[in-house]
C-alpha positions in Angstrom: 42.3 131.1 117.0 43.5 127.4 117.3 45.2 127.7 114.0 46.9 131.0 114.8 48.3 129.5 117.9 50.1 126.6 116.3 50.8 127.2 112.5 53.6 126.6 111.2 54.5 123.7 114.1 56.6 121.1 112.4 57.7 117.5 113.3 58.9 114.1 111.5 58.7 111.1 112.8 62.4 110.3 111.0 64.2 113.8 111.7 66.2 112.4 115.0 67.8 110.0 112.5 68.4 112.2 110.1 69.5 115.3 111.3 72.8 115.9 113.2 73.5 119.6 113.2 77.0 120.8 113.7 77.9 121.1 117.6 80.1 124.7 118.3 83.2 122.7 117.7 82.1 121.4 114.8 80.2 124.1 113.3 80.7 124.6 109.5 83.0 127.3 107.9 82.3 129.4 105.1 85.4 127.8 103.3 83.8 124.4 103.7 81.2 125.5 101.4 82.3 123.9 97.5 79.4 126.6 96.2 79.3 125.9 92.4 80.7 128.9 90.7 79.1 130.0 87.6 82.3 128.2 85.4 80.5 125.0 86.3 78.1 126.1 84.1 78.7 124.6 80.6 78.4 127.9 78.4 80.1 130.9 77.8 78.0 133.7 79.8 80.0 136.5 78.1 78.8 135.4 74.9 74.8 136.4 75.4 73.6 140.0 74.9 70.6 141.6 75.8 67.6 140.6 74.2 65.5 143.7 73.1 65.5 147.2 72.9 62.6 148.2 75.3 65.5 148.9 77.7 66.9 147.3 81.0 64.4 147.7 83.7 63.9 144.0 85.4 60.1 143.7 87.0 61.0 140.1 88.2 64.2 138.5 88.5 64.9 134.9 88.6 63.6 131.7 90.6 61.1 134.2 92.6 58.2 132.8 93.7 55.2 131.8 91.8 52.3 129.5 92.7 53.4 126.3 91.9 57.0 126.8 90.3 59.6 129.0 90.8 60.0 131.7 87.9 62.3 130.4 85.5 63.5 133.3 83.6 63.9 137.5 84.2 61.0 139.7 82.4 62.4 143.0 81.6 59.6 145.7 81.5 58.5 147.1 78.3 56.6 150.4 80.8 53.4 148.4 79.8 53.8 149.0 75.9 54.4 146.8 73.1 56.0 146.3 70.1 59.8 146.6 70.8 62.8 144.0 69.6 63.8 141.1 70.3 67.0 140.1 69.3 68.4 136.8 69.5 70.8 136.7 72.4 72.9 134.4 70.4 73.8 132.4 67.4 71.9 129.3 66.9 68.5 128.2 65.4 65.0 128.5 66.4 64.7 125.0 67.7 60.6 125.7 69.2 57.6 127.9 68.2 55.0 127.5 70.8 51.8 129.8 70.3 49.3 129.5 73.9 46.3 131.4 74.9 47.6 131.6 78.2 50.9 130.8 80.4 54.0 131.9 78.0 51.4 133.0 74.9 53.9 133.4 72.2 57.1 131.7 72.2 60.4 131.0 70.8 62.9 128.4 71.6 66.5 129.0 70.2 69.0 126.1 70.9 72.9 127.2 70.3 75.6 125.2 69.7 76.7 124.2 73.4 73.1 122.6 73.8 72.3 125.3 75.5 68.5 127.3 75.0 67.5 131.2 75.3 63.3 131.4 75.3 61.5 134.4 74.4 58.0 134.7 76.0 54.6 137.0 75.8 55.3 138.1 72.2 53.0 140.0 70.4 54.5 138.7 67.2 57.4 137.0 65.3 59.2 138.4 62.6 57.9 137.8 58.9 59.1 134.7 57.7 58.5 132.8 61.1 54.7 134.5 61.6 54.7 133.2 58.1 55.3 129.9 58.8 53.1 129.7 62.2 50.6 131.0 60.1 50.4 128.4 57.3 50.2 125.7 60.3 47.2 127.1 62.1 45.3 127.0 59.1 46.6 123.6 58.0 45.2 122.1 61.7 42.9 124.8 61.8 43.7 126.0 65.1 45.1 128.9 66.8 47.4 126.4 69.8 50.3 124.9 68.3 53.7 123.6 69.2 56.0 123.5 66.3 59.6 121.9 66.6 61.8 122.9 64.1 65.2 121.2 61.9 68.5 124.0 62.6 68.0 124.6 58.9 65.0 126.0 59.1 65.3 129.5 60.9 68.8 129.7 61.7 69.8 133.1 63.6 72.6 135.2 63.8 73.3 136.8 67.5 71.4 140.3 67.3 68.7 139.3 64.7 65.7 140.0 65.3 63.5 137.4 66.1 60.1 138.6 67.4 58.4 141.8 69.1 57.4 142.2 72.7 53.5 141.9 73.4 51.4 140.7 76.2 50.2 137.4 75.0 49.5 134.5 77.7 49.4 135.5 81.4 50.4 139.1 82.9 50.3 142.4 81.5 53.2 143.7 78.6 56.5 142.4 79.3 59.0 139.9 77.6 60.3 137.0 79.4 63.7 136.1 79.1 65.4 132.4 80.0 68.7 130.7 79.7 67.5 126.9 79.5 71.2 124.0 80.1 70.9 120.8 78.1 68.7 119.1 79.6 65.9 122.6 80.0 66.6 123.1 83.4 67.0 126.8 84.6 69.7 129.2 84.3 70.1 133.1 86.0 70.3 135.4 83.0 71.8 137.6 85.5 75.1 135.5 85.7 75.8 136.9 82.0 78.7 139.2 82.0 76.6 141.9 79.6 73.1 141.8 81.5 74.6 144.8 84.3 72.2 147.6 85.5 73.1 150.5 87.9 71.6 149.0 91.3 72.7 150.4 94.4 69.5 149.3 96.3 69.8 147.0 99.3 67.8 143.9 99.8 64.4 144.4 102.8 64.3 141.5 105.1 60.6 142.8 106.2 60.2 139.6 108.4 62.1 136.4 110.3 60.8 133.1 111.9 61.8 130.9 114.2 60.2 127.9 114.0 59.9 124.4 116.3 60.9 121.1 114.3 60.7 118.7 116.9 58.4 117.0 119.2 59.6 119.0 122.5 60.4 122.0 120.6 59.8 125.1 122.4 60.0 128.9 120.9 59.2 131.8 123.2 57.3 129.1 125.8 55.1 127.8 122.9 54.8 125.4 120.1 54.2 127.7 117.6 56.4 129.1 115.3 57.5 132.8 116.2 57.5 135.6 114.0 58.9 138.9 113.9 58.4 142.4 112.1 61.7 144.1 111.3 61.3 147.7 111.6 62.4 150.4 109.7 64.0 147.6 107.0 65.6 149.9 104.8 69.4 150.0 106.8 72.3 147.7 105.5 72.8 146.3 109.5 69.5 145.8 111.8 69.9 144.4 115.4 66.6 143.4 116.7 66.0 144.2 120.5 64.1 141.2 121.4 65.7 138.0 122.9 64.7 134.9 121.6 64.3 131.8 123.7 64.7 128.4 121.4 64.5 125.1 122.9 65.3 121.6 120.7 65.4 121.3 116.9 64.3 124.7 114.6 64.9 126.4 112.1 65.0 129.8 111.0 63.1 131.3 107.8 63.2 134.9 106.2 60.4 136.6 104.2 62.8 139.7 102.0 62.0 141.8 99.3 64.2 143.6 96.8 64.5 146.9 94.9 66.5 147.6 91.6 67.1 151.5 91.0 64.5 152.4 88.6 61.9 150.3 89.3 58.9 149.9 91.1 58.9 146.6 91.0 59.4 144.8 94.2 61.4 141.6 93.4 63.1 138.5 95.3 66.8 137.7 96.4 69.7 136.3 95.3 71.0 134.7 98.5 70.8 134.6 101.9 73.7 132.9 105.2 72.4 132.0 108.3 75.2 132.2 111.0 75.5 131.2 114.0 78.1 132.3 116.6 80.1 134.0 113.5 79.9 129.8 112.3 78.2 129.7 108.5 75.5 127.3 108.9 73.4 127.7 105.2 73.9 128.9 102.2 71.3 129.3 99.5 72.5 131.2 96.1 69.9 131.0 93.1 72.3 130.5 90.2 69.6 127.3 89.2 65.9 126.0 89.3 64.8 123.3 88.1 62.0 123.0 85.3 60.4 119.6 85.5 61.0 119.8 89.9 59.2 123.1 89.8 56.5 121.9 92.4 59.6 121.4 94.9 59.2 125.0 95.4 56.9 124.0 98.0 60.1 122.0 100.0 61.4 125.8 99.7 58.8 128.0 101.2 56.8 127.2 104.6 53.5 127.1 103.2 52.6 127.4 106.6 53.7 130.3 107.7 51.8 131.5 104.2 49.0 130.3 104.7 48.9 132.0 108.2 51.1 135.4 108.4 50.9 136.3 104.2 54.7 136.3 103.8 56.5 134.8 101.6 59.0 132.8 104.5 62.3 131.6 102.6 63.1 128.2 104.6 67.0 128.8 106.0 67.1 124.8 106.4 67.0 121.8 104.3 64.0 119.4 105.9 63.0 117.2 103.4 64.7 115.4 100.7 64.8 117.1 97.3 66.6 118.1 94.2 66.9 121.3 94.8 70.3 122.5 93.4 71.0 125.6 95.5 71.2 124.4 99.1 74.8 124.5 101.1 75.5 122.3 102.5 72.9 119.5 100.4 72.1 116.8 102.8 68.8 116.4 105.3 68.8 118.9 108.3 71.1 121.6 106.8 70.6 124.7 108.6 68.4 122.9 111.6 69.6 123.9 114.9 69.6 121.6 117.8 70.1 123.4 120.8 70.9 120.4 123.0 74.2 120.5 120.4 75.2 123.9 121.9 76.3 124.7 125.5 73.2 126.7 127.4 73.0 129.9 127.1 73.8 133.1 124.5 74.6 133.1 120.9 74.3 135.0 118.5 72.6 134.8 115.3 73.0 136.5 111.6 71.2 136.5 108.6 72.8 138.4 105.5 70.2 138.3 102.6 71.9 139.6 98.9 70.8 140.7 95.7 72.5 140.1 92.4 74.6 142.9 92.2 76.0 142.0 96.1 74.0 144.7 98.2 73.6 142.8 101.3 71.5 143.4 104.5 72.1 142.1 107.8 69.7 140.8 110.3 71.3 139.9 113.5 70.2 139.0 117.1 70.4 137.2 120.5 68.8 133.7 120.7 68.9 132.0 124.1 69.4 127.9 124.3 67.6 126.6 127.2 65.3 123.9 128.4 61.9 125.5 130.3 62.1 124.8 133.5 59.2 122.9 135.0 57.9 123.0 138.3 55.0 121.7 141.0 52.3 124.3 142.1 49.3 123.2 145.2 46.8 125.2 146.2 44.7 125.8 149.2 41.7 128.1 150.0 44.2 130.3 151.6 47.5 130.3 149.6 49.2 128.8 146.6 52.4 126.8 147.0 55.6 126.8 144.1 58.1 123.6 144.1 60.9 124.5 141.7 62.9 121.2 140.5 65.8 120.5 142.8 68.0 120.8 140.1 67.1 124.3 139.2 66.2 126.4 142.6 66.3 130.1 141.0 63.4 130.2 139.3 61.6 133.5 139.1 57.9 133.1 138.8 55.1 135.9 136.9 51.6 135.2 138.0 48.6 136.3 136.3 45.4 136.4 137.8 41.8 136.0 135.7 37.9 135.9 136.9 35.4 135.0 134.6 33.5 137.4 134.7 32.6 139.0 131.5 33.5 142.4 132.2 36.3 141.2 133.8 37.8 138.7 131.6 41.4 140.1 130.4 44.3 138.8 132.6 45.9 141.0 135.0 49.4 140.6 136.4 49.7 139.8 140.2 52.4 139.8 142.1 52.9 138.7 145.7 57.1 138.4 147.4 57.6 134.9 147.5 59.0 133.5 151.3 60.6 130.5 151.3 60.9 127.0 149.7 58.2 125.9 148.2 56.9 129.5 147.6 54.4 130.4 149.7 52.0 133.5 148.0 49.6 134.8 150.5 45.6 134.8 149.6 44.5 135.2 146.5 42.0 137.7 146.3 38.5 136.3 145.7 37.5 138.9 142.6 40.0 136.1 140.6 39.2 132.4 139.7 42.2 131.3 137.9 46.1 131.7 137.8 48.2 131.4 135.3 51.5 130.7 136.1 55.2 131.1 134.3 58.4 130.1 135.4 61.6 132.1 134.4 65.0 130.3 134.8 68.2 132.0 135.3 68.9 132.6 131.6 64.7 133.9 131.2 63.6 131.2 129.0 59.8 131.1 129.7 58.0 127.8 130.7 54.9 126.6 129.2 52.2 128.1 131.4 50.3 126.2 134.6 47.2 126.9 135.9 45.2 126.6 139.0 41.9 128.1 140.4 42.2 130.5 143.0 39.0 129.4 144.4 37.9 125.6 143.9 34.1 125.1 143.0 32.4 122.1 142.5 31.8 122.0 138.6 29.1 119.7 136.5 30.9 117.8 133.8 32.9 119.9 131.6 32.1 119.7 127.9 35.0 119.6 125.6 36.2 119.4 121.7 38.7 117.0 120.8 40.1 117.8 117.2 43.6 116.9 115.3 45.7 118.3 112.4 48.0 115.5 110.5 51.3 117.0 109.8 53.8 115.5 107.2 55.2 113.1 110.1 53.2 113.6 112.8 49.8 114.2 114.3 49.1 117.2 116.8 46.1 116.8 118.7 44.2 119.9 120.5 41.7 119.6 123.2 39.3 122.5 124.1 37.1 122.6 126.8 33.8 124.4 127.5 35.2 125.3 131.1 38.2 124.9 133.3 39.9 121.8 134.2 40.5 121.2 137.9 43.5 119.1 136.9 46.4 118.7 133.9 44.3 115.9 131.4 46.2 112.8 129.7 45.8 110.6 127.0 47.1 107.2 125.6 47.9 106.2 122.6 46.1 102.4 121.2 48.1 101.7 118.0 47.9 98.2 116.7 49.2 95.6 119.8 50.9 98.4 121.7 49.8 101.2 123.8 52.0 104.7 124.0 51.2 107.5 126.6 50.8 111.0 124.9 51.4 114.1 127.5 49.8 117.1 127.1 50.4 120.7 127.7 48.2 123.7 128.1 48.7 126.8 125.6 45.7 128.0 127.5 43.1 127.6 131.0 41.1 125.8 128.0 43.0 124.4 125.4 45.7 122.0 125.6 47.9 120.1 122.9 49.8 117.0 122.1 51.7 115.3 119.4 51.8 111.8 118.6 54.6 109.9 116.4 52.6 107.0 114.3 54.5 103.3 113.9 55.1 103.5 109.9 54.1 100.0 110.1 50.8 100.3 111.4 48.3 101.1 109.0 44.6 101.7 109.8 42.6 102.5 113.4 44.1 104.1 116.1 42.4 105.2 118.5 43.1 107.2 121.7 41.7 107.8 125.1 41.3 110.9 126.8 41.2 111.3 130.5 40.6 114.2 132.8 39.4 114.8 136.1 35.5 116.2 137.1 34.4 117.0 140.8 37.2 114.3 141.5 36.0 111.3 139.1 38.1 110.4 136.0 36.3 110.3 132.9 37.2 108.9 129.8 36.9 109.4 126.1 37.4 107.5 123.0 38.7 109.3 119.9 39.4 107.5 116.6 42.1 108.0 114.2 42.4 106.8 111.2 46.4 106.9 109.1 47.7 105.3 106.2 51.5 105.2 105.8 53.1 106.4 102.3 56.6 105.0 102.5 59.3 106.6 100.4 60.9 103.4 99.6 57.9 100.8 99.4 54.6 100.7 97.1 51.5 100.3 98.3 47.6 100.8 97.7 45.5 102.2 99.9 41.1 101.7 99.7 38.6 103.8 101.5 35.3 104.3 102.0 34.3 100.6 100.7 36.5 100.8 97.9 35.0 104.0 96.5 38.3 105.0 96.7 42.0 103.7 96.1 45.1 105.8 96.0 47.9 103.7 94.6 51.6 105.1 95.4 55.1 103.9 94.1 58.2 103.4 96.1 58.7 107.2 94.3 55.9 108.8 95.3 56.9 110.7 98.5 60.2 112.2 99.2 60.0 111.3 102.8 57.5 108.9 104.8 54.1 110.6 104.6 51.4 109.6 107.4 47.9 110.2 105.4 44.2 111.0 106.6 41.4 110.5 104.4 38.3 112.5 105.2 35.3 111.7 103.4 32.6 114.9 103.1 29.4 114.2 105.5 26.9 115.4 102.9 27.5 110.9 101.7 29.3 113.0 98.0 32.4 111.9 96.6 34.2 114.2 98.2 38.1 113.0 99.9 40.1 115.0 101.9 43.7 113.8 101.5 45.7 115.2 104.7 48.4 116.7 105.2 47.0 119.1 102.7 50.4 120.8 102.3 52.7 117.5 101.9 54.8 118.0 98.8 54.8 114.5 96.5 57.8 113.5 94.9 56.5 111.6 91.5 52.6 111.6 92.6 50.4 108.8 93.5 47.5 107.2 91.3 43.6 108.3 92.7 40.9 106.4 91.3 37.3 107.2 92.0 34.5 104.7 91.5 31.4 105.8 90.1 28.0 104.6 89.4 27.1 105.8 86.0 29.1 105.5 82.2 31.1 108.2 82.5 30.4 110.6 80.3 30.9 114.3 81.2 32.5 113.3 84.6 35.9 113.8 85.8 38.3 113.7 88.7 38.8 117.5 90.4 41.8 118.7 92.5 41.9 121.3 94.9 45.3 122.1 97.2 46.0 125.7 98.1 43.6 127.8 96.5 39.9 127.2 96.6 39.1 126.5 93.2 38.6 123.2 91.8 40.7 122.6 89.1 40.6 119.3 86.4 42.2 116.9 86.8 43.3 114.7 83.4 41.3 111.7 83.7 40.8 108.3 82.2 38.3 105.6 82.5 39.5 102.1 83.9 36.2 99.7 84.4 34.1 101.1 87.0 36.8 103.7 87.9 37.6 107.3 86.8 41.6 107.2 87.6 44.1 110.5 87.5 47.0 111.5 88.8 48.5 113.8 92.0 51.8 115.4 91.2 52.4 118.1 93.4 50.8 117.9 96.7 47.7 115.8 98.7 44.4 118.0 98.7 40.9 117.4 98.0 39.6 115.4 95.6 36.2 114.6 93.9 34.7 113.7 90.6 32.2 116.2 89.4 29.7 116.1 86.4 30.0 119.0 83.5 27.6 118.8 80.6 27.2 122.5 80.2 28.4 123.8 77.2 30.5 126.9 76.9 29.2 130.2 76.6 29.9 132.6 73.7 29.2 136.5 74.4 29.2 139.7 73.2 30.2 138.9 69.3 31.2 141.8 67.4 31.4 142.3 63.5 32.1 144.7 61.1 29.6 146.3 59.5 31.6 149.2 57.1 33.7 148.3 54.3 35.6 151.7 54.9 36.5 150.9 58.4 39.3 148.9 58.1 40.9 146.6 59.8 37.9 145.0 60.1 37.6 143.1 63.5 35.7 139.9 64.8 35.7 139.5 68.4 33.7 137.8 71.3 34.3 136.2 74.6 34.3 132.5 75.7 34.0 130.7 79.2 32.9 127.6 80.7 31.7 126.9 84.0 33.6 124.3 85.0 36.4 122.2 83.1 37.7 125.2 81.1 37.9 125.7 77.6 39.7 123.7 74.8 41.6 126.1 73.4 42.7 123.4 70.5 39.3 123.2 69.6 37.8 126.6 69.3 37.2 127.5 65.4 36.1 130.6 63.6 35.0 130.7 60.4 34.3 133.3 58.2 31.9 132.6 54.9 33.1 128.9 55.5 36.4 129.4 55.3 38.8 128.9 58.2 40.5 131.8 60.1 43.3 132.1 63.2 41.8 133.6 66.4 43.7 135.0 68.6 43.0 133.7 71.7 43.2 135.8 74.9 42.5 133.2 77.8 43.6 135.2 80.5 40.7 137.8 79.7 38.8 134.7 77.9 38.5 137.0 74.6 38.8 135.7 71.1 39.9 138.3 68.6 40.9 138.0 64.7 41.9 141.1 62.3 41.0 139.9 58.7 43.5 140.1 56.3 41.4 141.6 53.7 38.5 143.8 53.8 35.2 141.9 53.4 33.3 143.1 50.6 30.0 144.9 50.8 27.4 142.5 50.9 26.0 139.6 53.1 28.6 137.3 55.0 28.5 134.7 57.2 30.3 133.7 60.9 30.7 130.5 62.5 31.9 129.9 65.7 32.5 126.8 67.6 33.5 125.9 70.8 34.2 123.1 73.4 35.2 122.7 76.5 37.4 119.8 77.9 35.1 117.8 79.0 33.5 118.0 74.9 30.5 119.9 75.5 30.0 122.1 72.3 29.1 125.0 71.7 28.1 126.9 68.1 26.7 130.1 66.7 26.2 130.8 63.2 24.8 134.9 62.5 24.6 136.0 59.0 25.9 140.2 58.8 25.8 142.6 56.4 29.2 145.3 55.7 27.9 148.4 54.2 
């Protein structure tokens, strides 16, 4: 419930530095907006044609999201067949054959004479001469995996030649993947080419919006929690949603659309999206790039939080975080972030036009009110309860709810009693109630954050509570729940190296209450707060410890835990913005480290090393970030230490043991000479590191032959070239996994 309340809350310790939103006289223009046109792109997109003849129907378009990258490319269905053309989109040479069991599967790289690449993905096969030549390699390393870079004299291509055939190799059902590649491989929109046009009348869905808070103070619809919202009926070109939105301090605004090409079933992502503000352009994002090697920035790009949480796919309409991200407008820190204290209180309008490719826009437009919440005193008596609005603000409207805690009575009920004079003065309470929760509404209806106070005081024994934390990427929240009602509003204090910092705290709820605390960067280790509240009219106090190591973006560092069983070793690259860290060691006394915020995107990684107690042998480091599978990480072995590396994000780590060999199941052979092909197949899997493709061999009466390797499905299949002749043969399989546990069967068959 906790979770639900808050996700998606975001703060940074540096953002008051770093952002400066444009004030209403200063807001940006569209014109202001140098948007690189497709001429800065250095080839000639009139010059590429379409690459097969399985027709034009595009099942994902380009830099939608994936796990961990954005997708590179278009694929253009092939209605889940295979077999059709591919032609080379231009003139050039095959510069790369790679052949994978999974990812890409079969691919060609063609490089043209501007530098430029076209790639050609999930083939079933290549043509003659270059099947040939991939064939006579395998055999030669005796393997079915390889890379092969080749000389421009080797395969050189003419524009419409055809190249390969469209299969369903590597990872997703029958489909060929197309991608424009600039000199140095980063990504290029097929779509921008001048001969890649499709009928597509079909407007863009924008199925949900957010709002959420990005500073400390920042309030959305009276909480601290981001604030989403279903668009109904999303199918019309202009939507104006009925709510009012009240926004107080920094936030930002994210969109979760969908797309439709005529044709197709396929749901697929946007092109663009504005975010507008008082008719003022604020943002801009137009995917005419993505980058290859700065594919894990895709998580700078999408809340994960709001993913993690709702299940939508929330586009970001603000630029938090340093990156290299090339399709941003304007490109500097806090882009798109609104600060409301910039604006004059009060109404304004806001506009979100999303677009495809072939300019079908939808708008999403609405009312969003600036305005600080309005705080208030509140006293109570046996008899009557007593409302002090601020001097400064003495129209406040006030909602009461009423609560007893009772179970059969436990929902809250609205109660309302005519206010008569200043302070308010509400007549009894009736005694079936035991606590109020009350909201203040100031003149423009921007909700407060709640109060509460019991409409009958008892004497209480001491109340049990829960004090628990989440570290953000520049920030810690804190959440304190208790067992039963406070009589009073509790505190707490910050103790953080010599100085001492009061936190304030705010109820969400009669029994939960949150605060957020900004750590010193230069203050590494302990910190430890104190925790106060009042019970039957004595002040107790609590201890809670915090532990936080600071990741500078500018600074090296090494950080050891856990007696040195662990040390995390960052560079002055490491983090694209200054990254407070937990550690969190597993209870169970296992090598197992928590490294939170488990969502904080790394910029070039930072170096983990494990120690352990034995050789070795079999043992690795293990990753896990947002999914919940453990996943190897590569590892080496320095002294005492098993060391790898984090690229993407912080996670969970831990070094686990695999001496299980891979399994090898349900082997097939052929057993008539008349039926021909004749077939070998079986299945592989491992339990824990994952198969090495590179080293899984077949042989057939000793000699050599190429599997193909399904490792998507884990299936291992080979057509023989020739017959086998009636008589007794032999097969010989072997297998390893990447930690070098082996694997072998030898079976003797007979073809009739």
């Amino acid at each position: 419930m906790m979770g639900r309340l808050l996700v998606g809350f975001i703060c940074f310790a540096f953002i008051s530095q770093l952002i400066t939103p444009p004030t209403e006289k200063q807001a940006i223009r569209p014109e202001s907006f140098p948007i690189p046109s497709s001429d800065s792109i250095k080839t000639d997109l009139a010059d590429y044609i379409w690459p097969t003849d399985a027709g034009r129907v595009v099942s994902s378009v380009f830099a939608e999201y994936r796990t961990s990258h954005f997708h590179g490319g278009i694929d253009i269905s092939t209605g889940d067949n295979t077999g059709f053309k591919v032609f080379a989109s231009r003139g050039g040479y095959v510069a790369r054959i790679v052949v994978g069991p999974s990812g890409y599967g079969k691919m060609l790289w063609l490089r043209h004479a501007d530098g430029y690449y076209t790639t050609y993905a999930h083939l079933r096969n290549f043509n003659d001469a270059i099947d040939a030549f991939v064939k006579k390699e395998q055999l030669r390393l005796e393997r079915y995996p390889v890379t092969i870079d080749c000389a421009p004299s080797d395969f050189p291509v003419q524009k419409g030649d055809a190249i390969a055939f469209t299969g369903e190799t590597g990872t997703g059902s029958p489909h060929l993947h197309f991608e424009i590649r600039d000199e140095n491989k980063d990504f290029i929109n097929p779509l921008l080419c001048k001969q890649f046009t499709f009928p597509d009348d079909s407007i863009p869905r924008i199925r949900r919006i957010a709002l959420t808070p990005l500073g400390e103070n920042s309030v959305i619809q009276g909480s601290f929690a981001s604030y989403t919202l279903n668009v109904k009926n999303p199918i019309r070109r202009t939507i104006v949603l009925p709510e009012t939105l009240h926004a107080f301090g920094t936030f930002g605004f994210s969109v979760d659309a969908r797309d439709r090409i005529n044709f197709s079933r396929f749901h697929n992502g946007v092109y663009g999206h504005k975010l507008f503000l008082d008719d003022s352009l604020l943002y801009m994002i137009r995917l005419d790039r993505a980058p290859s090697t700065d594919d894990y920035q895709i998580g700078l790009y999408y809340d994960y939080n709001l993913m993690s949480e709702e299940e939508g796919r929330y586009e970001k309409l603000y630029m938090e975080s340093p990156n290299r991200l090339p399709f941003y407008q304007p490109r500097q820190v806090g882009s798109g972030i609104i600060n409301t204290e910039k604006f004059r209180q009060g109404t304004h309008r806001f506009k979100i036009v999303t677009s495809d490719f072939a300019k079908n826009t939808t708008e999403v437009s609405g009312v969003v009110v600036f305005s600080r919440p309005s705080d208030f005193s509140i006293a109570a008596s046996d008899g009557s309860l007593s409302i002090l609005p601020p001097p400064e603000n003495p129209d406040l409207r006030f909602r009461l709810f009423a609560k007893s805690f009772q179970k059969n009575k436990s929902a809250w009920v609205e109660y309302t009693v005519p206010p008569s004079g200043i302070p308010f003065q509400y007549s009894i309470i009736p005694r079936s109630f035991d606590l109020i929760k009350i909201v203040a509404l100031n003149n423009f209806g921007t909700p407060s954050l709640p109060r509460f106070v019991y409409a009958r005081k008892t004497k209480t024994s001491i109340t049990s509570f829960e004090l628990s934390h989440e570290v953000k990427q520049g920030f810690v929240r804190f959440f304190v729940r208790t067992k039963s009602p406070l009589v009073s509003l509790p505190s707490m204090s910050v103790y953080e190296g010599n100085g001492t910092r009061a936190m304030s705290l705010s109820p969400i709820n009669f029994d939960l209450y949150t605060g957020t605390f900004k750590p010193e960067a230069a203050h590494n280790g302990r910190r430890t707060l104190i925790f106060e509240h009042e019970t039957n009219g004595r002040l107790q106090k609590t201890d809670y410890e915090l532990n936080l190591q600071t990741i500078l973006p500018t600074r090296s560092s090494e950080i050891s835990f856990d007696g040195g069983n662990l040390i995390l070793v960052a560079d002055s690259a490491s983090v694209f913005r200054t990254t407070f860290m937990e550690i969190q060691k597993r209870r169970d006394g296992r090598k197992r480290y928590s490294l939170l915020p488990r969502f904080a995107i790394l910029d070039r990684g930072v170096t983990v090393k494990i120690k352990t107690e034995s050789d070795g042998h079999h043992q690795s480091i293990y990753f896990r970030g947002r999914s919940s599978r453990w996943s190897l990480s590569p590892t080496q072995r320095s002294g005492e230490y098993l060391v790898s590396q984090l690229n993407r994000m912080l996670g969970d780590v831990t070094v686990m043991t695999d001496s299980r060999p891979p399994t090898i199941s349900r082997l097939s052979v052929p057993t008539r000479s008349k039926k021909f092909p004749h077939i070998v197949s079986f299945r592989v899997r491992d339990n824990l590191s994952g198969v090495e493709y590179k080293e899984l061999k077949l042989y057939i009466d000793g000699e050599f032959v190429v599997p193909e390797i399904d490792g998507e499905h884990r299936r291992v299949v080979n057509k023989l070239e020739h017959p086998l002749q009636r008589g007794s043969h032999t097969i010989r399989i072997q297998v390893k996994d990447r930690m070098g546990n082996t694997q072998e069967v030898r079976r003797s068959f007979k073809v009739r």
